[in-house]
N, C-alpha and C positions, 0 to 999 in steps of 0.2 A: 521565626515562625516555620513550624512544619511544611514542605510540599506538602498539595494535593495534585492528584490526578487532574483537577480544574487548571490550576494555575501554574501547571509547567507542560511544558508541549516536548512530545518526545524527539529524542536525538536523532535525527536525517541520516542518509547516506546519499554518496557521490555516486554515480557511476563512473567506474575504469577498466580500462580494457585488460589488464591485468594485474591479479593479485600484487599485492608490494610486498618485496622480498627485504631480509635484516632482521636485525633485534631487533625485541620491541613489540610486536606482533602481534596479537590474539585473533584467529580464524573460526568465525561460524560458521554452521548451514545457516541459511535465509529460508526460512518456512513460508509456506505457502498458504498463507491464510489473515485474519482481521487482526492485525496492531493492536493493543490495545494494553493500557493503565490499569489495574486493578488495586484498587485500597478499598481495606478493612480499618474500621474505626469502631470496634467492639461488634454490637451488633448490626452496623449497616457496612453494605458492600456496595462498592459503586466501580462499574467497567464503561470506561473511556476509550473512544477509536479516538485514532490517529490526528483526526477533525476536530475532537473536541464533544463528540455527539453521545451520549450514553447509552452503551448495548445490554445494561444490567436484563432488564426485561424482554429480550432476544435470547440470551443464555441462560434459561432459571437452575439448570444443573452447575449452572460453572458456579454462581453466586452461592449455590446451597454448600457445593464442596468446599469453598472458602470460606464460608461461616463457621463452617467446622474442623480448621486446623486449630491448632493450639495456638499458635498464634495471634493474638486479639488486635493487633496495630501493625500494619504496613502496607506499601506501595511499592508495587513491582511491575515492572517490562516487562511486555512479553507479548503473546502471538495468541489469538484462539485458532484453533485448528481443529479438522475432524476426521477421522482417519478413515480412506475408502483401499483395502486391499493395501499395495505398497506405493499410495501414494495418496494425496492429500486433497479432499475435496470439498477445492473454493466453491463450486456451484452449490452445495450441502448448507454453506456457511451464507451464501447470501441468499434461498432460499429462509432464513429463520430471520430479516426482514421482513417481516409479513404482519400487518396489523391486528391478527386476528389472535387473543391466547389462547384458545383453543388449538389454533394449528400449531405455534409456538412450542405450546406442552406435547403436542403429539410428534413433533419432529426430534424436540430434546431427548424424547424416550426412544425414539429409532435411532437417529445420528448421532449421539451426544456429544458435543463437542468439550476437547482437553483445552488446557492452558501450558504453554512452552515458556516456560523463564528464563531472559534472558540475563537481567541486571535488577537489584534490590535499593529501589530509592531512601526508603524510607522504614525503620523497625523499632516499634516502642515508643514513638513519637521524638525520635534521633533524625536527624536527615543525615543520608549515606553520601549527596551528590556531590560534594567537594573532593571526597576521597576521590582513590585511581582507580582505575576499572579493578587494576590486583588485586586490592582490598575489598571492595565492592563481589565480585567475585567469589572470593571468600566466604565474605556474609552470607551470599546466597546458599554457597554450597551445603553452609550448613541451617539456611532457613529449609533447606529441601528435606535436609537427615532429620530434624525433627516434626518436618510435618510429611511424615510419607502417606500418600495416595495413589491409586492407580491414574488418577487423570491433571497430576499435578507434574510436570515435569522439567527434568533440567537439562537446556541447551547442550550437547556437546562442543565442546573448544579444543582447541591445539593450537601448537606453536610451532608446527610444523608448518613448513610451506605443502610439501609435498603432498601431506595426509589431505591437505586442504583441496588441494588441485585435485584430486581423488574425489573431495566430494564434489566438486566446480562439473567433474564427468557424470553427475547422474540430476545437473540439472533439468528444470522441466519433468522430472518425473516423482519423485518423493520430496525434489528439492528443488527450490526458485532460484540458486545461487550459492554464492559465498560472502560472509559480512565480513572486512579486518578492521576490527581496532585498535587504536592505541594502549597497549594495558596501563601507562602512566597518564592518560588524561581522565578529568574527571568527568561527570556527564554535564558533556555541555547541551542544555534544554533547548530544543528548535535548531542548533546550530547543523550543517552538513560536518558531523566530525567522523563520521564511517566511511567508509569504503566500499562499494555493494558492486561484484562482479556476476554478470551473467549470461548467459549464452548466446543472447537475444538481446537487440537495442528494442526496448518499449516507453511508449512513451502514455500519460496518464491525458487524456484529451476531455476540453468539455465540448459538447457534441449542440454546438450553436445555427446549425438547422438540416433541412433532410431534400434528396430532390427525390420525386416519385422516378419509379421506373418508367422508358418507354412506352407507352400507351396503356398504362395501369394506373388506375389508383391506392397503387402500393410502392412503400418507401424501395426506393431505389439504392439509397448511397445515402450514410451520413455524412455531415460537415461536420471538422471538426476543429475546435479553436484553443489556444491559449493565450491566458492572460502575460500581458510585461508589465514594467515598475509603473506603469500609471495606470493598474485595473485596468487596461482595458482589452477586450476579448478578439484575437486576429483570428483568421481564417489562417489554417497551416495544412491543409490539406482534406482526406478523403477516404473513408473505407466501404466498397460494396459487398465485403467476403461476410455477407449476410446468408444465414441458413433459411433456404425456402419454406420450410416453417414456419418459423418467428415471425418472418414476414405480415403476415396478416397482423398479429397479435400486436407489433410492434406497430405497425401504423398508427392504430387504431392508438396509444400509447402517444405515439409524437403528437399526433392530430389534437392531443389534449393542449399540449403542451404550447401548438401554434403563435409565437405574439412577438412582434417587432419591438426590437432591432434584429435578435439572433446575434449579429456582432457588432462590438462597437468601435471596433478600428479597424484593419482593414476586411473588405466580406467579398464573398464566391462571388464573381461575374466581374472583376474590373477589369483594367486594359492586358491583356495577352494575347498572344502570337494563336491562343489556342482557342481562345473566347469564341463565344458563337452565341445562337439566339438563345438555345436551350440551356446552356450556363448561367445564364440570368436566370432563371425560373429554378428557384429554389426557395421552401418554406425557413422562415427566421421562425427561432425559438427558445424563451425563457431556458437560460444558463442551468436548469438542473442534472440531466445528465451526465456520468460521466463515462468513457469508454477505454478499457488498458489497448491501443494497438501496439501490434509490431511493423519497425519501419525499417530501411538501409539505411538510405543516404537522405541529410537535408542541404537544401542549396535555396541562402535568400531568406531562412527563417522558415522555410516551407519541406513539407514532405516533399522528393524529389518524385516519387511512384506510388501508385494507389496503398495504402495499408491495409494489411492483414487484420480484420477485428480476434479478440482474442477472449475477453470477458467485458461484461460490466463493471463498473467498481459504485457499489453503494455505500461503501464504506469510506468512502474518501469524497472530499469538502468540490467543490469547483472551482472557488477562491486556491487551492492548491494546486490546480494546475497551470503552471508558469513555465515560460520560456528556459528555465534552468534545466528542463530536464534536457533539451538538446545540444548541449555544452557539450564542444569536442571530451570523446573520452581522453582522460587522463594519463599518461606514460608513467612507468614506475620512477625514471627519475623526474618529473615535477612529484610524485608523491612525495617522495624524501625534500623537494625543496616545502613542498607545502605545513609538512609535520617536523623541518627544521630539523632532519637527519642529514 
């Protein structure tokens, strides 16, 4: 039976702290923008985020443009992405979340977002996933040559380390990173079989409750938590690099949201050295948000120091926020022990 975009979940990456060097290789940019499955099955197009959640009716340009390659059957990897000057704008992409399709249609015609291909699952009702990325690769290059568009595009790769480390220097601004994969594995579905280097340790948090400020009744600081292997939701730390702004807008946002537990293992105010009356006084909050920080150091399962908020992510599940992301990074020799080089 054919994949679909339903029923295969896309390929993970690790973080490490440096590129792995050797045969064997292939090196992406990391694009800065919504994951996402796209398959065409004649006339219906269906685009899948990374969750599982369907963006088909957030992007009506992306679906229209793929209605119309010659192409009638396939499922492809890739990125939506929307291009602001020389560099790529997330906030553009998670404004077109919006329930409204008249805003939808009016943002598609101003911002219009492309699709970045990275790997070809599936062509003709053939499944590609067993092949090796080589071959996979391949495919694509030439599903690309016969269906040319201006907002259809194909990832650049090399097997160069160097060229790679070269684009590793302009991340955070046109580019989120560097992906390396195996070019002899196949795609493995859900599995962490990538490699994902970037400038910055971030981690994906769900944001399990808020404390007001100081003598306001305006959010102060989110909490923010991750799930481990038994579902359940810890407290790991804290971000107040909230824009005085938002402030207002997001209160009012959390205050929706208000309703106990917030977490269901361990939560803000237990026994520390630093606890106080005001640590306790924090709102618990239904598990829907999620928030990308940036962090140093953790010690204990916990942020060591306040986090830097960085984006939203609406595009990512909360069930995917787990403890995995804080995994010491990885040295280039466990890589090679990892991929049995």
């Amino acid at each position: 039976m054919a994949p679909t975009a339903s029923s295969i979940a896309p390929m993970e990456a690790m973080l490490a702290a440096e590129l792995p060097d050797g045969e064997g290789w292939q090196y992406e940019p990391k694009w800065d923008g919504f994951r996402c499955l796209a398959r065409r099955e004649g006339a219906e197009v269906t685009l899948t985020s990374k969750s599982g959640k369907p963006l088909a009716r957030y992007f009506p340009e992306v679906v229209e443009m793929l209605s119309k390659l010659s192409e009638k059957r396939f499922l492809v990897d890739g990125e939506l992405i929307i291009n602001a000057g020389d560099a790529l704008a997330f906030d553009a992409l998670q404004m077109r979340l919006h329930p409204a399709e008249s805003r939808i249609r009016k943002l598609a015609a101003e911002t219009p977002a492309e699709l970045m291909l990275f790997d070809l699952l599936e062509l003709d009702g053939r499944s590609l996933i067993d092949q090796s990325l080589a071959d996979r690769r391949a495919a694509l290059e030439r599903f690309i040559k016969h269906n040319p568009t201006p907002s259809l595009h194909l990832s650049p790769t090399t097997g160069d380390r160097k060229t790679a480390l070269a684009w590793l220097e302009r991340s955070g601004g046109a580019l989120d990173g560097v992906i390396a994969k195996r070019i002899d594995l196949p795609y493995l579905s859900g599995e962490r079989a990538m490699i994902k280097v970037k400038q910055q340790r971030t981690a994906d948090c769900v944001v399990g409750g808020f404390r007001y400020a100081t003598g306001k009744k305006e959010v102060g600081s989110l909490l923010l938590g991750l799930y481990d292997d038994e579902r359940l939701l810890h407290h790991v730390g804290f971000t107040s690099a909230l824009k005085a702004e938002d402030r207002p807008a997001l209160t009012k946002k959390l205050e929706k949201l208000i309703q106990p537990p917030g977490f269901t293992g361990d939560a803000p105010g237990g026994p520390s050295r630093w606890a106080n009356a005001r640590s306790a006084e924090w709102q618990p909050l239904k598990p829907k948000l999620v928030a990308e920080v940036r962090y140093d150091q953790v010690t204990g399962r916990r942020f060591r120091h306040g986090t830097g908020f960085l984006r939203w992510r609406p595009d990512k599940a909360p069930e995917q926020c787990t403890f995995d992301q804080l995994a010491p990074e990885l040295r280039p020799s466990q890589l090679k022990e990892l991929f049995g080089q």
